[in-house]
N, CA, C and O atoms as CSV, one atom per row, in Angstrom:
chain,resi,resn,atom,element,x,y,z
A,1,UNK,N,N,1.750,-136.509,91.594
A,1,UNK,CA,C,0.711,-135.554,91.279
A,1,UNK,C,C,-0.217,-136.186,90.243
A,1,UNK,O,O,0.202,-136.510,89.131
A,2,UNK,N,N,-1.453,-136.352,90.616
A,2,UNK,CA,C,-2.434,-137.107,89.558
A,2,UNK,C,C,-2.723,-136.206,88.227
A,2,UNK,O,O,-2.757,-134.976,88.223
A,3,UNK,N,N,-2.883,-136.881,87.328
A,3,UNK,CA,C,-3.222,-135.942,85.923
A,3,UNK,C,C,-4.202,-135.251,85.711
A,3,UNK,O,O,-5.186,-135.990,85.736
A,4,UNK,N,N,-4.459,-134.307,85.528
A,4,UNK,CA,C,-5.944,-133.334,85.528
A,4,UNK,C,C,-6.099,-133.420,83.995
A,4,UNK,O,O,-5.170,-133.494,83.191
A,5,UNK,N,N,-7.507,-133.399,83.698
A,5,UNK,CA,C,-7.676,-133.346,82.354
A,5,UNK,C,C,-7.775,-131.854,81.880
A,5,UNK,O,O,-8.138,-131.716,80.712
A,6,UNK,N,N,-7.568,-130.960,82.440
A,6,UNK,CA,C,-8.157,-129.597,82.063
A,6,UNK,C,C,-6.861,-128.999,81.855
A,6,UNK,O,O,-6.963,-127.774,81.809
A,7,UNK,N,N,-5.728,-129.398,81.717
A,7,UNK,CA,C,-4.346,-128.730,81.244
A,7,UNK,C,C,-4.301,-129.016,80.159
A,7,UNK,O,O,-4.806,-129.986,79.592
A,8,UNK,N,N,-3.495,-127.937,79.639
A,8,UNK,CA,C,-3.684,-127.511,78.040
A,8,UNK,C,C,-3.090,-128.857,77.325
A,8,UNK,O,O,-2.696,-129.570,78.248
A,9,UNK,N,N,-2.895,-129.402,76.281
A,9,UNK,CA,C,-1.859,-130.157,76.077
A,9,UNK,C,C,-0.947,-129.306,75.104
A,9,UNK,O,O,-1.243,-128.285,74.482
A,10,UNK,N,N,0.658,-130.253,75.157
A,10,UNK,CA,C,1.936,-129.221,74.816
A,10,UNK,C,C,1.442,-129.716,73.232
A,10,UNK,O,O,0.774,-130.658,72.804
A,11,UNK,N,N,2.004,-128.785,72.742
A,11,UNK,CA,C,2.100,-128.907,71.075
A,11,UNK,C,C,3.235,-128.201,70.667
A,11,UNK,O,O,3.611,-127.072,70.981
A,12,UNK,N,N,3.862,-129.268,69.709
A,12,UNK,CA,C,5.291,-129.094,69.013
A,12,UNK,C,C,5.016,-127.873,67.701
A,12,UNK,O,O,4.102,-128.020,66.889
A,13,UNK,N,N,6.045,-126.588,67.668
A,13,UNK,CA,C,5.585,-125.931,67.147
A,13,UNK,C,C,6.534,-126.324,65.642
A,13,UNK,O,O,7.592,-126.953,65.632
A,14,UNK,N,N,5.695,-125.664,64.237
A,14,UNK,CA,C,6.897,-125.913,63.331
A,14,UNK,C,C,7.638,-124.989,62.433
A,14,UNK,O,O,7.670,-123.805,62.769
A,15,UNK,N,N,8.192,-125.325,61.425
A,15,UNK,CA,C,8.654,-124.105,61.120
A,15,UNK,C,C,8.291,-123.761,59.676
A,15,UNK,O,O,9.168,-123.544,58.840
A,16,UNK,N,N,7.041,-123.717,59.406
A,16,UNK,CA,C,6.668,-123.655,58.142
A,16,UNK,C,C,6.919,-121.956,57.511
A,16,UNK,O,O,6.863,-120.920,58.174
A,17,UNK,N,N,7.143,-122.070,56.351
A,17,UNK,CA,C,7.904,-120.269,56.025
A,17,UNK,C,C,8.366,-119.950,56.145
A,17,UNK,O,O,8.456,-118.798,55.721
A,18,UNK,N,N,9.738,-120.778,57.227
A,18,UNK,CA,C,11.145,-120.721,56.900
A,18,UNK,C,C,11.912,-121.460,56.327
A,18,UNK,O,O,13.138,-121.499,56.437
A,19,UNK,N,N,11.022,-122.283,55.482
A,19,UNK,CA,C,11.770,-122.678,54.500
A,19,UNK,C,C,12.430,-121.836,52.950
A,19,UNK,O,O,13.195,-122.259,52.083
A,20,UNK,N,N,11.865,-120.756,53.083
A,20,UNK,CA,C,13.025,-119.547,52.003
A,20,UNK,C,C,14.266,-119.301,52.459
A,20,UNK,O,O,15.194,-119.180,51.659
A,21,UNK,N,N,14.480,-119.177,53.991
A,21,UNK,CA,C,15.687,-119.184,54.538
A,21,UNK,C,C,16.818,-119.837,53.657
A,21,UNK,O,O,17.877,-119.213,53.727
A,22,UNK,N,N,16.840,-120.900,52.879
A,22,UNK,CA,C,17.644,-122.041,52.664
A,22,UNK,C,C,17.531,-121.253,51.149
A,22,UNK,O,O,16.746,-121.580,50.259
A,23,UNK,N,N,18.477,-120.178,51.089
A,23,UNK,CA,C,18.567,-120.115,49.510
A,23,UNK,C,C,19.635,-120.429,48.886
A,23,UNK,O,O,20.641,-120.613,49.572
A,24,UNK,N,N,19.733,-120.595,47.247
A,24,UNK,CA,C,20.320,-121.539,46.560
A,24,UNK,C,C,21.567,-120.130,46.557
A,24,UNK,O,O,21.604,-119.030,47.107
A,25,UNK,N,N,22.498,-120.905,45.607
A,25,UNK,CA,C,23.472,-120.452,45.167
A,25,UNK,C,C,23.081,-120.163,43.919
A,25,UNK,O,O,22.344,-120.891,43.253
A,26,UNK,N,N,23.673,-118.823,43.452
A,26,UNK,CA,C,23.319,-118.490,42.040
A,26,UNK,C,C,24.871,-118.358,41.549
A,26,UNK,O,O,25.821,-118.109,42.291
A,27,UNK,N,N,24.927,-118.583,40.101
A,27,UNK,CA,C,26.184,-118.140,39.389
A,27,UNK,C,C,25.713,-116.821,38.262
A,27,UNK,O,O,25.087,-116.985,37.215
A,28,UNK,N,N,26.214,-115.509,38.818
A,28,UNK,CA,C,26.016,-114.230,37.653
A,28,UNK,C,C,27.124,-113.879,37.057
A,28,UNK,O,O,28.023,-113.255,37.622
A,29,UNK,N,N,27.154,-114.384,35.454
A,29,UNK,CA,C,28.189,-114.171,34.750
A,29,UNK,C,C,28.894,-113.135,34.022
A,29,UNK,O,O,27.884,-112.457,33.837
A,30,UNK,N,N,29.426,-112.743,33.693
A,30,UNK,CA,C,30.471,-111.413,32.953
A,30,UNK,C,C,30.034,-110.607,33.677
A,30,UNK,O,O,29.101,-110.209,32.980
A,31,UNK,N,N,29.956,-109.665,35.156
A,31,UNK,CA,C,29.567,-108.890,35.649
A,31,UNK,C,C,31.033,-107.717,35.646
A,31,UNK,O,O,32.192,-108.133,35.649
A,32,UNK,N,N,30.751,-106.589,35.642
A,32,UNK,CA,C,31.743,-105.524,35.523
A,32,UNK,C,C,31.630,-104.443,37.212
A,32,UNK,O,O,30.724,-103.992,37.913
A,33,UNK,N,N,33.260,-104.443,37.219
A,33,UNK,CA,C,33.000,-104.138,38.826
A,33,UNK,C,C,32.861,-102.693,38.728
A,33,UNK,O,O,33.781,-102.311,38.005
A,34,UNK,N,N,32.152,-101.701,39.110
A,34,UNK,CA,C,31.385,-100.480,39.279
A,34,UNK,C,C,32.033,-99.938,40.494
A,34,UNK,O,O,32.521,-98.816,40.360
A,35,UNK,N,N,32.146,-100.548,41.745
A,35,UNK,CA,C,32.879,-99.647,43.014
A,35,UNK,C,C,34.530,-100.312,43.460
A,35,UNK,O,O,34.911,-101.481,43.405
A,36,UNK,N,N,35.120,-99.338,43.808
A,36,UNK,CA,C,36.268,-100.352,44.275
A,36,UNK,C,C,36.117,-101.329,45.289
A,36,UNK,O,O,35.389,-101.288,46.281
A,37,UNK,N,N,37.127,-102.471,44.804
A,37,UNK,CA,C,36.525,-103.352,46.531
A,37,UNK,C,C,36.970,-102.631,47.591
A,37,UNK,O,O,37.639,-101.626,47.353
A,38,UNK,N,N,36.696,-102.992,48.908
A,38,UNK,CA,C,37.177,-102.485,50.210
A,38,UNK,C,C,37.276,-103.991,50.714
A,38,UNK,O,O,36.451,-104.892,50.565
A,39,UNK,N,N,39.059,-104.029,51.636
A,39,UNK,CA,C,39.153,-105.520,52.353
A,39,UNK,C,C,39.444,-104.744,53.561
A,39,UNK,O,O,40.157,-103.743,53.628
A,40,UNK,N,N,38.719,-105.407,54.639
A,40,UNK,CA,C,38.854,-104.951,56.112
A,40,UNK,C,C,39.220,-106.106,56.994
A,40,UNK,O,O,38.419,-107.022,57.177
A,41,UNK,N,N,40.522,-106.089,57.599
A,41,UNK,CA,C,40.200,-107.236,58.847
A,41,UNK,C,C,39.937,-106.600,60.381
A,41,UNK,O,O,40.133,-105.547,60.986
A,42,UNK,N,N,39.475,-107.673,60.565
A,42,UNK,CA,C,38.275,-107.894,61.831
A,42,UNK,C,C,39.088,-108.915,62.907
A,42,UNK,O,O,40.133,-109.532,62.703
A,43,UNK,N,N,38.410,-108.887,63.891
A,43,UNK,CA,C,38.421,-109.187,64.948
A,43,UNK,C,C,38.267,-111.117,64.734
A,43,UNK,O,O,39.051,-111.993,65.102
A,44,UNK,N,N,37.140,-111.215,64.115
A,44,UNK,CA,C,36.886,-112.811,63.641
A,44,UNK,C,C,37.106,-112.475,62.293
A,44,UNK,O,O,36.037,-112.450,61.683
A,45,UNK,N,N,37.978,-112.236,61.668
A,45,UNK,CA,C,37.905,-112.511,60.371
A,45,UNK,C,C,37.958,-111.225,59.126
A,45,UNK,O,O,38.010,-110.110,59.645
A,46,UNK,N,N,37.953,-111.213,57.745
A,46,UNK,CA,C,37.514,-110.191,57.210
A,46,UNK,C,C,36.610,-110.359,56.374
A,46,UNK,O,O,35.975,-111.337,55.980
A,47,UNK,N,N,36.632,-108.507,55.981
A,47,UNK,CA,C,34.991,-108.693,55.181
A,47,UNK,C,C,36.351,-107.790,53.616
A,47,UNK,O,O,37.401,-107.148,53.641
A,48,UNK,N,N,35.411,-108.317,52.546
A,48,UNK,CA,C,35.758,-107.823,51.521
A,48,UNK,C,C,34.066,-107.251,50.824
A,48,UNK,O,O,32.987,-107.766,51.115
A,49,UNK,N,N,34.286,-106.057,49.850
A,49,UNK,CA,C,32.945,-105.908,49.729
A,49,UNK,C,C,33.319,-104.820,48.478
A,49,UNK,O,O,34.188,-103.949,48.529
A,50,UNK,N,N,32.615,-105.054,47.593
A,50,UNK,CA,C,32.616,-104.251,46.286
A,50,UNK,C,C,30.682,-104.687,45.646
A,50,UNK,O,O,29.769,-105.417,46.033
A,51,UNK,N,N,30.985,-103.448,44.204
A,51,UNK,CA,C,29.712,-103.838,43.650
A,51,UNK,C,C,29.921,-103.650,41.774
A,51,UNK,O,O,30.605,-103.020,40.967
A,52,UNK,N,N,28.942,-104.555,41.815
A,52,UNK,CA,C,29.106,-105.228,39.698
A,52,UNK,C,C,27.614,-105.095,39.444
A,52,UNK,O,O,26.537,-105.325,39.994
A,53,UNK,N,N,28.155,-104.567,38.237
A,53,UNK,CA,C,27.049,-104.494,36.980
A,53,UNK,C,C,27.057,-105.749,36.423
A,53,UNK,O,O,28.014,-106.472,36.148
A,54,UNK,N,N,25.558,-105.968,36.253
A,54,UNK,CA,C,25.488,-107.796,35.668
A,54,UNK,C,C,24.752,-107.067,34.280
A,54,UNK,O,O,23.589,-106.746,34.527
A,55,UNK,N,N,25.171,-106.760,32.945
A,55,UNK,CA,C,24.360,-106.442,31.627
A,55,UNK,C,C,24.121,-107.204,31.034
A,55,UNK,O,O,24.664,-108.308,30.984
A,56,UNK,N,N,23.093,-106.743,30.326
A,56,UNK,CA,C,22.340,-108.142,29.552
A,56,UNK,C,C,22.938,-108.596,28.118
A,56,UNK,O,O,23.314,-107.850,27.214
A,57,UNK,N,N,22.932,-109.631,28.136
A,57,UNK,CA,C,23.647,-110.506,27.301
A,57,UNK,C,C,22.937,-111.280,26.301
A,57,UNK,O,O,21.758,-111.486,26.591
A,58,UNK,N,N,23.349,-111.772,25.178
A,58,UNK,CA,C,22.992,-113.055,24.444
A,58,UNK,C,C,22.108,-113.674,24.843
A,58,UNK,O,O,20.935,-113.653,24.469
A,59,UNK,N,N,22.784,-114.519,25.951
A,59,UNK,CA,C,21.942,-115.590,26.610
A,59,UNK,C,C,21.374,-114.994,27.570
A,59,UNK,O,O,20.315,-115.595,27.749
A,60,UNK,N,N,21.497,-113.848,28.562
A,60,UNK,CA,C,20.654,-113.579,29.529
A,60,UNK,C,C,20.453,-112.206,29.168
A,60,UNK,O,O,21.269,-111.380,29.576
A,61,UNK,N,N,19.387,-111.808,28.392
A,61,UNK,CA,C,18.656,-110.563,27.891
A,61,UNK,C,C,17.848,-109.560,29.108
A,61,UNK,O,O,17.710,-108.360,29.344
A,62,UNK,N,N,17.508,-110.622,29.576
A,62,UNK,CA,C,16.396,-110.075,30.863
A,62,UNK,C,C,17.741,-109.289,31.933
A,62,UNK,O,O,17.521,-108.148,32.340
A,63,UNK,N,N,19.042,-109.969,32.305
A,63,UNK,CA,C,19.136,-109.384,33.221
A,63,UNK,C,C,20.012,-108.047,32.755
A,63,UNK,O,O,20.862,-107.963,31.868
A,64,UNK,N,N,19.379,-106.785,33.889
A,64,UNK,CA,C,20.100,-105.534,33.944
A,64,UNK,C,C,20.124,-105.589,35.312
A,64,UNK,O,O,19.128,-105.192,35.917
A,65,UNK,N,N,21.305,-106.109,36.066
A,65,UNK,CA,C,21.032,-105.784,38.151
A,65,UNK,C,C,22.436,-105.616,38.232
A,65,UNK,O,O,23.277,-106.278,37.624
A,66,UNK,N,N,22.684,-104.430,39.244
A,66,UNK,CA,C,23.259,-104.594,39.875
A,66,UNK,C,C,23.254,-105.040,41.247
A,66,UNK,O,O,22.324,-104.845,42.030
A,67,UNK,N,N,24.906,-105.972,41.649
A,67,UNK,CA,C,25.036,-106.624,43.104
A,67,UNK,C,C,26.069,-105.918,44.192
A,67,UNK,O,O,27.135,-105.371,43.908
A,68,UNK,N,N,25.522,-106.058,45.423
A,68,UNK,CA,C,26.380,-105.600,46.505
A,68,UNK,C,C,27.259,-107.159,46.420
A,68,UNK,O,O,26.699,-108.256,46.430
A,69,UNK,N,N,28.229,-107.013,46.366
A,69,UNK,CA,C,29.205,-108.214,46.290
A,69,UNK,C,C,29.740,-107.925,48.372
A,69,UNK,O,O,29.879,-106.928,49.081
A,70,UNK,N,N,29.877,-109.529,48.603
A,70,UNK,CA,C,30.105,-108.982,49.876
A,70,UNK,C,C,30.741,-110.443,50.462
A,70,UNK,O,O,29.912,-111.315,50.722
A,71,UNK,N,N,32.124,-110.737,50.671
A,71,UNK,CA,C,32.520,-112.181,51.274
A,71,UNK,C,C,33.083,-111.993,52.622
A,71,UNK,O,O,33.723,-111.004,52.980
A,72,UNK,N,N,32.811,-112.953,53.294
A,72,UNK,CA,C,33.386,-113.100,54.840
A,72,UNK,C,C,33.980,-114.087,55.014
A,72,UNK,O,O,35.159,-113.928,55.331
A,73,UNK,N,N,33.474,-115.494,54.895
A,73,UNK,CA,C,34.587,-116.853,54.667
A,73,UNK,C,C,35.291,-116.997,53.728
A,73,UNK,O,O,36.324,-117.632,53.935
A,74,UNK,N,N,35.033,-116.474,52.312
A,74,UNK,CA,C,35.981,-116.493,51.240
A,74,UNK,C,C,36.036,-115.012,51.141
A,74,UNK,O,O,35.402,-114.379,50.297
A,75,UNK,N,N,36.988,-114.365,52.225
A,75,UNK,CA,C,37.459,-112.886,51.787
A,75,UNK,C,C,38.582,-112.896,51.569
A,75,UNK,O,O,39.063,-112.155,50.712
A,76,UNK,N,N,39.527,-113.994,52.503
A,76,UNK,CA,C,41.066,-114.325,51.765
A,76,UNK,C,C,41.107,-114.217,50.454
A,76,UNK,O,O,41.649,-113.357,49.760
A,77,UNK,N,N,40.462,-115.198,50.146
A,77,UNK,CA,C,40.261,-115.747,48.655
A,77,UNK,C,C,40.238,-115.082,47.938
A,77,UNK,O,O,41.176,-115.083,47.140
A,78,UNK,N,N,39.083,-114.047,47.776
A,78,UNK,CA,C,38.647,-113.466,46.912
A,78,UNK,C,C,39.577,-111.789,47.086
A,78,UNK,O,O,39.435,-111.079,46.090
A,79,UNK,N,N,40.418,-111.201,48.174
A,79,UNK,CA,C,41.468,-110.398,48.113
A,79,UNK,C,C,42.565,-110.758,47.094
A,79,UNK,O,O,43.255,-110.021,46.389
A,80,UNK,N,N,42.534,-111.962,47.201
A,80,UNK,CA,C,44.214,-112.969,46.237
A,80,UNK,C,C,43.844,-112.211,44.945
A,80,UNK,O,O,44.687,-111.510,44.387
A,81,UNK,N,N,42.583,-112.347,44.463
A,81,UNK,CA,C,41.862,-111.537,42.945
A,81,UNK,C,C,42.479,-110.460,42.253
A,81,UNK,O,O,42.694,-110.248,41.060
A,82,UNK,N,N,42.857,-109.436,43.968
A,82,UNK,CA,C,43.356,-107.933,43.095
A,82,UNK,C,C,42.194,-107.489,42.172
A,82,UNK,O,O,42.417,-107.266,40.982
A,83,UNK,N,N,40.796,-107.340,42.775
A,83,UNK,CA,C,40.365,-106.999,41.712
A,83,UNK,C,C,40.155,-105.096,41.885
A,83,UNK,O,O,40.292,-104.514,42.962
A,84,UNK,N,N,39.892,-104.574,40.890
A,84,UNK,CA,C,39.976,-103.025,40.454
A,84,UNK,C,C,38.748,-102.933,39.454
A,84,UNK,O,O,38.195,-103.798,38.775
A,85,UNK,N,N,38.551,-101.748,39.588
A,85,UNK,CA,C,37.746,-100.994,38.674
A,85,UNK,C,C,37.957,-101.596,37.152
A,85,UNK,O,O,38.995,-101.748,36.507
A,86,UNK,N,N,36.410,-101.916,36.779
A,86,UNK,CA,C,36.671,-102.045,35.480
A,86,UNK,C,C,36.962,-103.851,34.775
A,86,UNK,O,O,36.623,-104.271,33.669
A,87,UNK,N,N,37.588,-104.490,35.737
A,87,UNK,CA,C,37.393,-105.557,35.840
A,87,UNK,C,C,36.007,-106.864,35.360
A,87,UNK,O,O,35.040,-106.629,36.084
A,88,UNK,N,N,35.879,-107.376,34.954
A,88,UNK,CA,C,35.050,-108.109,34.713
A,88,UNK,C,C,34.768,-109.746,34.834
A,88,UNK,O,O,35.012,-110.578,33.960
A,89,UNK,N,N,34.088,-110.030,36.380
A,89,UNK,CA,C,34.192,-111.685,36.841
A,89,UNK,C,C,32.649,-112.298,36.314
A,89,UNK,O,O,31.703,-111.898,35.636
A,90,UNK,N,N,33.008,-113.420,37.013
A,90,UNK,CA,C,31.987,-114.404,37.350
A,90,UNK,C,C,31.697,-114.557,38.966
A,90,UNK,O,O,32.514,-114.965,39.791
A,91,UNK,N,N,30.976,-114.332,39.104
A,91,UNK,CA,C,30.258,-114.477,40.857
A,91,UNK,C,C,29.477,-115.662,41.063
A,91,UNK,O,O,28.643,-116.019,40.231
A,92,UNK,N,N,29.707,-116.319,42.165
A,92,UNK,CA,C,28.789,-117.205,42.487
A,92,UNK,C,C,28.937,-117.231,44.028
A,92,UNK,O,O,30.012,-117.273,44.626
A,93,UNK,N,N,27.471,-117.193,44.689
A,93,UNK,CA,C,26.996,-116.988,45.852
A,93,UNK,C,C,25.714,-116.854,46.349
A,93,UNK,O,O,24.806,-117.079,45.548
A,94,UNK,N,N,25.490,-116.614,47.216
A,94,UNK,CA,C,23.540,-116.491,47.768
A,94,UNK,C,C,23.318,-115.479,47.878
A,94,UNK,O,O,23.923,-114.605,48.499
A,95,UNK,N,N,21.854,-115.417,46.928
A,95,UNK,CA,C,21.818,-113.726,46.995
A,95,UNK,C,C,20.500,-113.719,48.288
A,95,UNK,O,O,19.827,-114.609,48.807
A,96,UNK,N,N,20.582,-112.139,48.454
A,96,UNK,CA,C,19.736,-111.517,48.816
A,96,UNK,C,C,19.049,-110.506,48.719
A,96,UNK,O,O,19.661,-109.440,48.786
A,97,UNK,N,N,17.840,-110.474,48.564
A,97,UNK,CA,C,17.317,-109.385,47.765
A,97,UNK,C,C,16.009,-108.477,49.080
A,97,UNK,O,O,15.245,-109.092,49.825
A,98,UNK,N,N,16.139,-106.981,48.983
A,98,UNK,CA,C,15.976,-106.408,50.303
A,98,UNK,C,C,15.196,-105.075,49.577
A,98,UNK,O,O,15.779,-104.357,48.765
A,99,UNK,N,N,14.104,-104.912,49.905
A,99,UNK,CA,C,13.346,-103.643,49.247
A,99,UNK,C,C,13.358,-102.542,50.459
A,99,UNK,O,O,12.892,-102.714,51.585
A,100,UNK,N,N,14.038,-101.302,49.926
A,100,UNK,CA,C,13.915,-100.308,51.150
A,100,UNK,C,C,12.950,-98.970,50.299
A,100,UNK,O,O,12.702,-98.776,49.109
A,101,UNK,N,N,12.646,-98.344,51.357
A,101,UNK,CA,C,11.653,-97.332,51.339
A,101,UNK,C,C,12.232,-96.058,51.154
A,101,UNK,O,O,12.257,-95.460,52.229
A,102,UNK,N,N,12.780,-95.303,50.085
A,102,UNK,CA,C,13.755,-94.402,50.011
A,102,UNK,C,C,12.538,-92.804,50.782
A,102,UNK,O,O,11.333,-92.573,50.877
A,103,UNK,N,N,13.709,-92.187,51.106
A,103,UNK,CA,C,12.857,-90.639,51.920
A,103,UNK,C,C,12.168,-89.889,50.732
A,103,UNK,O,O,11.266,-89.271,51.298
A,104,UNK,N,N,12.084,-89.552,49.169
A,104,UNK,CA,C,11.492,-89.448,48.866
A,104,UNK,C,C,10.386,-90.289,48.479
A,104,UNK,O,O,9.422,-89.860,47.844
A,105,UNK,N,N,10.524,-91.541,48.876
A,105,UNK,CA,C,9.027,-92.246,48.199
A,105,UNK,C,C,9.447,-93.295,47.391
A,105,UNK,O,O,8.540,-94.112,47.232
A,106,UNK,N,N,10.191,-93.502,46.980
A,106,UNK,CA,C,10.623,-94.552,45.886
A,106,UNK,C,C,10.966,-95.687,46.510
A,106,UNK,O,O,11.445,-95.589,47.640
A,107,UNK,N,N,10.804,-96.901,45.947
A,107,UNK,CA,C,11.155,-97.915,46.572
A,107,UNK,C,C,12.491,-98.961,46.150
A,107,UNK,O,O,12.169,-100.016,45.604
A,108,UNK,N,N,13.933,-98.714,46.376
A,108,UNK,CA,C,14.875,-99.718,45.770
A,108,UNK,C,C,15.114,-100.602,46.312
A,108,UNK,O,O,15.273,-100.780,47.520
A,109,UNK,N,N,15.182,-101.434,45.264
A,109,UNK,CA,C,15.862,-103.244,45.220
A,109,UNK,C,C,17.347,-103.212,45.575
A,109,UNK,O,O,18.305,-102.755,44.952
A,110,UNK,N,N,17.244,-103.969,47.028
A,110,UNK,CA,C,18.911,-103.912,47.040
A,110,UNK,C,C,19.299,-105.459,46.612
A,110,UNK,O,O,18.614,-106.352,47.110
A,111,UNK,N,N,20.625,-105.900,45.496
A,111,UNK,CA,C,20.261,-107.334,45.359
A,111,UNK,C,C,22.376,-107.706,46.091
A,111,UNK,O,O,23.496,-107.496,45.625
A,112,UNK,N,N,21.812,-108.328,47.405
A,112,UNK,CA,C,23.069,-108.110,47.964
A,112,UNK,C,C,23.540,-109.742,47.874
A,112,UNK,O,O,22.762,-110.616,48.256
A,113,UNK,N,N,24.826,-110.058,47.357
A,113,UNK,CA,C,25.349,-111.426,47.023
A,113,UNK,C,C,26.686,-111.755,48.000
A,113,UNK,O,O,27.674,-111.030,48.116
A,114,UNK,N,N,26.409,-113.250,48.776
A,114,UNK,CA,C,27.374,-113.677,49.505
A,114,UNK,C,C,28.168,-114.424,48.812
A,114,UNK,O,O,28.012,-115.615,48.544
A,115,UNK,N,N,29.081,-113.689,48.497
A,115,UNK,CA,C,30.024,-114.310,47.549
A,115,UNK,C,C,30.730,-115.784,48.095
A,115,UNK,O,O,30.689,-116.038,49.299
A,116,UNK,N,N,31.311,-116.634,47.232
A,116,UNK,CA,C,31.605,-117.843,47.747
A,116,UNK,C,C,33.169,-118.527,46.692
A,116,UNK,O,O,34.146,-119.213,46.990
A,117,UNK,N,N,32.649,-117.837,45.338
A,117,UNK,CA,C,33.424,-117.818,44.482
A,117,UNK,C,C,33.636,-116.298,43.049
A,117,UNK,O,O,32.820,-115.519,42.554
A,118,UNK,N,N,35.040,-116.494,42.864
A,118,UNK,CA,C,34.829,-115.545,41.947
A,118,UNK,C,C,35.587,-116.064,41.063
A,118,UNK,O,O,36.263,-117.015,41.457
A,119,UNK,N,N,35.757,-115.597,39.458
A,119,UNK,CA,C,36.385,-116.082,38.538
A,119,UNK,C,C,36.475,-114.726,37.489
A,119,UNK,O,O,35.657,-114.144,36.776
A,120,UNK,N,N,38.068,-114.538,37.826
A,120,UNK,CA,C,38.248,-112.940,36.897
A,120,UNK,C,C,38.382,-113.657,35.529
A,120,UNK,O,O,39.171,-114.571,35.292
A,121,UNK,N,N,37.152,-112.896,34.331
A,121,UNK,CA,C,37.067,-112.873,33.131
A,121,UNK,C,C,38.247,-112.231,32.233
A,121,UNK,O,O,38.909,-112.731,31.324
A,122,UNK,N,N,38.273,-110.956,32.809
A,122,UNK,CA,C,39.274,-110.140,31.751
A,122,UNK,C,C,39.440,-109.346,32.948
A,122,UNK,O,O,38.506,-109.120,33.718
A,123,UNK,N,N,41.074,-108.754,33.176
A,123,UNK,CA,C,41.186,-107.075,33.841
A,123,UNK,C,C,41.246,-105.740,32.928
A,123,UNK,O,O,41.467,-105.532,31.735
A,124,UNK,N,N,40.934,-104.910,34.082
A,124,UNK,CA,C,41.139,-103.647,33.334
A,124,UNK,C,C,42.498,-102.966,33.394
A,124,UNK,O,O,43.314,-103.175,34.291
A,125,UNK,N,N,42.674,-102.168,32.410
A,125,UNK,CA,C,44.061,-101.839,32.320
A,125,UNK,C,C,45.060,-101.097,33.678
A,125,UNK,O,O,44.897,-99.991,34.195
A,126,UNK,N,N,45.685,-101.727,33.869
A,126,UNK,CA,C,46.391,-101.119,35.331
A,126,UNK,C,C,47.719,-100.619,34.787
A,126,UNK,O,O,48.461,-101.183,33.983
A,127,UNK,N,N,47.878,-99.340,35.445
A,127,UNK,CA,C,48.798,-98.115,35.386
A,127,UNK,C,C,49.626,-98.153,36.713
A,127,UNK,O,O,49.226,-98.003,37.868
A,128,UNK,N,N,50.994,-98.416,36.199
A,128,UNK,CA,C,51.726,-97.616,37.399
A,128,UNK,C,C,52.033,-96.330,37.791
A,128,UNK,O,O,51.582,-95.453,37.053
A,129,UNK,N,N,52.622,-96.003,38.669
A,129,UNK,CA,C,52.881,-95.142,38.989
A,129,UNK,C,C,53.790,-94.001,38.521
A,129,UNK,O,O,53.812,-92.791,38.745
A,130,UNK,N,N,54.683,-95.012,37.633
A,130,UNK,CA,C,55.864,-94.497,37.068
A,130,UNK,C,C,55.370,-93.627,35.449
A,130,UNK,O,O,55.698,-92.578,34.896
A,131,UNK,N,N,54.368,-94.829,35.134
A,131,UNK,CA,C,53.585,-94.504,33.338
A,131,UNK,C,C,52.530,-93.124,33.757
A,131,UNK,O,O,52.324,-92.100,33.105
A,132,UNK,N,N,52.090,-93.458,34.815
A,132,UNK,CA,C,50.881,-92.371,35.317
A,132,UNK,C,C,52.191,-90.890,35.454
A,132,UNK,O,O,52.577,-90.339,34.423
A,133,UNK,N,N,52.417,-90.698,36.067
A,133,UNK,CA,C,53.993,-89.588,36.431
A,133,UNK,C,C,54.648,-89.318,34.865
A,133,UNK,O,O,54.765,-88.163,34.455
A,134,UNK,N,N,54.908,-90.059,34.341
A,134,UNK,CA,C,55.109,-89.846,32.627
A,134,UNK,C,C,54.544,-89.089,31.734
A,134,UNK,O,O,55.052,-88.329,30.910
A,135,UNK,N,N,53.225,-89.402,31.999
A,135,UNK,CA,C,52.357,-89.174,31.042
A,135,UNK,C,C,51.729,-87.700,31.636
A,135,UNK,O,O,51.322,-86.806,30.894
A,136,UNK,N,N,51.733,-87.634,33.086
A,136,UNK,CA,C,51.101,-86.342,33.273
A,136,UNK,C,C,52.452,-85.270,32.569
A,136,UNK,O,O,52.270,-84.286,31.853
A,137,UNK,N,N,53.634,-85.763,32.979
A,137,UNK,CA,C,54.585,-84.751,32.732
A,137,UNK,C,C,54.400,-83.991,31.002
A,137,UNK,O,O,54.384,-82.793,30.717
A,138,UNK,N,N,54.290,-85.095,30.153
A,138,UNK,CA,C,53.631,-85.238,28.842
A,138,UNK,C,C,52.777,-84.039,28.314
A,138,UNK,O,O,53.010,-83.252,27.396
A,139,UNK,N,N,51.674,-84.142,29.205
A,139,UNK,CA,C,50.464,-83.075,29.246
A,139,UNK,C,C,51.209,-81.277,29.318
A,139,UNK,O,O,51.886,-80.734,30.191
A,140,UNK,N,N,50.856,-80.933,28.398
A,140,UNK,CA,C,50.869,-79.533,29.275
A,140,UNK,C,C,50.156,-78.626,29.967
A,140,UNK,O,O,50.719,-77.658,30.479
């Protein structure tokens, strides 16, 4: 088939502006856990998922955020933790940050983190069952 000059020529397309895709890893330190975790297994795998207060500190004044904490390849991992209410880690993972349009009008920042690592700072005080049963009896 001879070449016609009047066909379009192909052009390689690229991918400019997806380069944000590729986000870093952040480390947010002394964060205090606010919801209980939830560990679920799955079909491929599990999801673990809790959320922390990151308060502002010494060295980091600016930050007041809270994170949707959320692991899928390190959910083993981060179950081994036992972590509970009250608790206070170190997170490190890729965040993501997601603005929704609330029904009255307001607009919230969701700042959701793929966890990768965690590092428990201090726990919070854990009660058995036996001290909890004690102590109510205690009460009158």
């Amino acid at each position: 088939m001879p070449y016609q000059e009047h066909e379009p020529e192909l052009e390689q397309l690229t991918f400019s502006g997806l380069e944000d895709l590729d986000a870093e890893k952040i480390t947010v330190e002394r964060c205090l856990v606010t919801r209980e975790p939830t560990y679920a297994k799955r079909k491929k795998g599990a999801v673990r998922e809790c959320a922390v207060y990151a308060p502002p500190d010494l060295f980091h004044q600016e930050q007041n955020d809270t994170y949707q904490l959320h692991a899928t390849t390190y959910a083993s991992e981060v179950n081994k933790k036992r972590l509970k209410l009250g608790d206070v880690v170190t997170v490190t993972g890729t965040l993501t940050v997601q603005q929704v349009m609330l029904q009255n009008g307001t607009l919230a920042v969701l700042k959701r983190l793929a966890v990768s690592d965690v590092l428990v700072i201090s726990r919070a005080i854990r009660k058995t069952v036996t001290i909890f049963e004690a102590e109510q009896k205690k009460q009158p």
